[in-house]
C-alpha positions in Angstrom: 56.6 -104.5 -6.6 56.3 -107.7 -8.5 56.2 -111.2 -6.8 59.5 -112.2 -8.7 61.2 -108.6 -6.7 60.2 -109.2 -3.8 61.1 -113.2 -3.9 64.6 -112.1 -4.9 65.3 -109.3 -2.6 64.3 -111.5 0.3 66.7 -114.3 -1.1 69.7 -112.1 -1.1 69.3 -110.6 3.0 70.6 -114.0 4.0 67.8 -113.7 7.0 66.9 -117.3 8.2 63.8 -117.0 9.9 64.3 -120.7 11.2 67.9 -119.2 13.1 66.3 -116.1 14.8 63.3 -118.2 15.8 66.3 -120.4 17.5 68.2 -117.3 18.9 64.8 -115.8 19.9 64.2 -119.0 21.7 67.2 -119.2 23.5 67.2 -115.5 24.4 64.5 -116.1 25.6 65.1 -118.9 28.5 68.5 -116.7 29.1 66.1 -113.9 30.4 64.2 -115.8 32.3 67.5 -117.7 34.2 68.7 -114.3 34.4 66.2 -112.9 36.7 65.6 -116.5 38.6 69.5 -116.1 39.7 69.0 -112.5 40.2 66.1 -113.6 42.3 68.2 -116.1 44.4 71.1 -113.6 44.6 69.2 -110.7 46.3 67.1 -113.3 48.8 70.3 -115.0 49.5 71.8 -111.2 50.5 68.9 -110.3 52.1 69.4 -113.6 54.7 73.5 -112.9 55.3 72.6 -108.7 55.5 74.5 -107.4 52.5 73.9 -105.2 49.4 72.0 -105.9 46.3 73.4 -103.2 44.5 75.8 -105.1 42.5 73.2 -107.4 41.2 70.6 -104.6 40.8 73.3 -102.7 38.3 73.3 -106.0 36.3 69.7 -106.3 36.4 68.5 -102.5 35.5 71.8 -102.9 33.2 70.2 -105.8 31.3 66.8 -103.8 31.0 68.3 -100.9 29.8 70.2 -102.7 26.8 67.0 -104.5 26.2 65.0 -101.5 25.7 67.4 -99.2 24.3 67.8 -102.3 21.7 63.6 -102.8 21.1 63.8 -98.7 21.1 65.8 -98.4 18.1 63.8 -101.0 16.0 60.4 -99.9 17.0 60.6 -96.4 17.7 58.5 -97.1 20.8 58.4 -94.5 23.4 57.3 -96.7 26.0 60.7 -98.5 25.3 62.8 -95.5 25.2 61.1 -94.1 29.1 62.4 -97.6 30.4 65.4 -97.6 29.0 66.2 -94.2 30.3 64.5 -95.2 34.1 66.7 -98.4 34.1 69.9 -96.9 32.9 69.8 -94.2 35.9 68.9 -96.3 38.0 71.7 -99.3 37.4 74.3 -96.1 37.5 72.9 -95.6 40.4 73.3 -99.1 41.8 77.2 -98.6 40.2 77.7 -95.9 41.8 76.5 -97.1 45.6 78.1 -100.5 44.7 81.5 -98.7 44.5 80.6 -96.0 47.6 79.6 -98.0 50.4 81.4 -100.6 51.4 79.8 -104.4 51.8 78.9 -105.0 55.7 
């Protein structure tokens, strides 16, 4: 491909590397206040004796969506084992959410 190709086909994907850097960036500290409240959630459960299993199901939710998402870009099948592990297990954390009641 020619330098003149390539500098026009990468004009017209209207892909701003300076906005996913931004989205990547703010993606990123969303991840890590997700898990800190997660965090908080389950210790604060663990001190009154209840469940964790709603706040498990988001967690192994929020895995499974990131993998199955990094799974279909990369191919990876490191990606696609964790997405499968954390999908069972946040239907599992659904399912005992919904079963046993909350002491």
């Amino acid at each position: 491909m020619k330098r003149e190709e390539i500098l026009k086909k990468s004009r017209s994907e209207d892909c701003d590397e300076g906005k996913e850097y931004i989205e990547g960036r703010g993606r990123y500290y969303g991840e890590i206040v997700f898990v800190i409240l997660a965090a908080i959630l389950m210790i604060y459960n663990l001190f009154r004796g209840q469940t964790n299993y709603q706040v498990f199901t988001l967690f192994w939710g929020f895995l499974a969506a990131e993998g199955f998402g990094k799974y279909r870009v990369g191919k990876s099948k490191t990606n696609l084992i964790v997405t499968i592990f954390a999908a069972v297990a946040s239907i599992c954390n659904l399912i005992l959410s919904i079963m046993l009641p909350t002491p």
